[in-house]
C-alpha positions as CSV (number, residue, x, y, z in Angstrom):
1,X,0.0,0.0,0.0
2,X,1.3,3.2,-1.0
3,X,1.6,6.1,1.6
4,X,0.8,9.8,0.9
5,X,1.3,12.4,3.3
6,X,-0.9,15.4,2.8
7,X,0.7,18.6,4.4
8,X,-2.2,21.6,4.2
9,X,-2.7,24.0,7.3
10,X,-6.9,23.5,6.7
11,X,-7.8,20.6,8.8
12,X,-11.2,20.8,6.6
13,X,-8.9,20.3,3.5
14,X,-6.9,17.5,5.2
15,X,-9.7,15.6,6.9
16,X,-11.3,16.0,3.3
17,X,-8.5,14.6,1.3
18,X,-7.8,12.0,3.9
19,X,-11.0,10.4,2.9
20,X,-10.8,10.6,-0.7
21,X,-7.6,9.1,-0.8
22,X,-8.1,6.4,2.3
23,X,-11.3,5.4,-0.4
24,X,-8.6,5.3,-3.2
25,X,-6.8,2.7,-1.0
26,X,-4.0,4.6,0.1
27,X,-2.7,5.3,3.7
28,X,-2.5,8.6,4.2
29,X,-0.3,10.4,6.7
30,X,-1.3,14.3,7.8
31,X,0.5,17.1,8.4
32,X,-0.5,20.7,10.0
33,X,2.5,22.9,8.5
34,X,5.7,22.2,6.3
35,X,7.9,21.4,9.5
36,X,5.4,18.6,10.8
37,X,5.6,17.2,7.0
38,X,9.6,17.7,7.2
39,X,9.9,15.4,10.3
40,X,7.7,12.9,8.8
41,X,9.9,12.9,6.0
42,X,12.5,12.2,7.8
43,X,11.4,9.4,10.1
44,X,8.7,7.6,8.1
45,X,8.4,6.2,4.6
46,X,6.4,8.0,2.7
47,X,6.0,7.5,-1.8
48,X,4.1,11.1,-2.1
49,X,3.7,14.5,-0.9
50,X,0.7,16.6,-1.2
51,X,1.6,20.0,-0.6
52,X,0.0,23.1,0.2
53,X,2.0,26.4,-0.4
54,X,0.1,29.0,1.9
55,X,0.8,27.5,5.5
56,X,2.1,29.4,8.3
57,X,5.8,29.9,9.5
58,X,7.0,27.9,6.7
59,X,5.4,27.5,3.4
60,X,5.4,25.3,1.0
61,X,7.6,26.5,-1.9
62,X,10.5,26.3,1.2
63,X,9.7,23.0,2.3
64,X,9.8,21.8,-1.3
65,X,13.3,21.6,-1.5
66,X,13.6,20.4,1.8
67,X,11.7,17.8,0.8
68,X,13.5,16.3,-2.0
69,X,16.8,16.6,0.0
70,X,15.4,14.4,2.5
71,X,14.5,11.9,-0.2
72,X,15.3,12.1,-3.4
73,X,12.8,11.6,-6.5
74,X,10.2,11.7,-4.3
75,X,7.3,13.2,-5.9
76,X,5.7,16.3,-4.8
77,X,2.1,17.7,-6.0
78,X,1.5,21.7,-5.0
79,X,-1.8,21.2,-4.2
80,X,-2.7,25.5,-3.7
81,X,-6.3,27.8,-3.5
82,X,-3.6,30.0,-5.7
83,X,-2.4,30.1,-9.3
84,X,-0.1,32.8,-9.5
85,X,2.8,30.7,-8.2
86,X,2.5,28.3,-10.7
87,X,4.7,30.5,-12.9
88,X,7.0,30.8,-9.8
89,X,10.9,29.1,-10.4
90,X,10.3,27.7,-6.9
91,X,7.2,25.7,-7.8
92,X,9.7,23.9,-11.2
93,X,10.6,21.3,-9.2
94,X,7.4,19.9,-7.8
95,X,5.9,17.0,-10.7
96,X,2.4,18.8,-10.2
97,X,1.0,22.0,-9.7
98,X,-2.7,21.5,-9.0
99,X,-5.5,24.4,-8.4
100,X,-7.5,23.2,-5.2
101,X,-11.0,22.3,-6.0
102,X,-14.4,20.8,-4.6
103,X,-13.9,17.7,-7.1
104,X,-10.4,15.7,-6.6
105,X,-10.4,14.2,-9.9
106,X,-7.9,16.1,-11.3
107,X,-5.7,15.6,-8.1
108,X,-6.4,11.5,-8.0
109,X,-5.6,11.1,-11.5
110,X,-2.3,13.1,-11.1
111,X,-1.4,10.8,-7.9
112,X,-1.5,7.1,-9.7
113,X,0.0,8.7,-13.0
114,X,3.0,10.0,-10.6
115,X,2.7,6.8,-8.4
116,X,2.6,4.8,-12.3
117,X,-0.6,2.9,-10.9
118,X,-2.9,4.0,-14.4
């Protein structure tokens, strides 16, 4: 079973996409901010990141590359309310730059394409 840790400051948003991807058959790990998502990271295996990029203290176009020095190839989807940081240098090295939305199609599809399960 593939694990995805979700790292979005809305606990609406995470509770939200905890469910749609638990029903996808996924385990799902949460994270409040980007240093919670950094120390899970670190400690626990984890095959993608969901990422929001408004969080507070840290935000998500810092943690990115954090991320992906922690591990490698590890693919990251900016999952954001805002599209102006798509153009962004810092957003490049994410595989996915996704608009948040009410239907998580877009967002599903973009997971088992990155996690080669189509």
């Amino acid at each position: 079973m593939k694990t995805i840790l979700v790292a979005d400051d809305e606990e609406p948003i995470r509770k939200l996409l905890e469910g749609e991807l638990t029903d996808e058959g996924y385990r799902v790990v949460l994270a409040a901010n980007a240093r919670e998502a950094l120390k899970i990271v670190e400690t626990q295996p984890i095959d993608l990141v969901v990422l929001d990029i408004r969080m507070p203290g840290m935000d998500g176009l810092e943690a990115l590359p954090r991320i992906l020095g922690l591990k490698e190839g590890i693919p990251v989807i900016l999952h954001t309310a805002y599209s102006q940081y798509q153009e962004s240098f810092m957003s490049w090295a994410a595989d996915a730059y996704i608009i948040k939305s009410a239907d998580f199609t877009e967002l599903k599809d973009k997971i088992k394409e990155l996690l080669h399960e189509k």
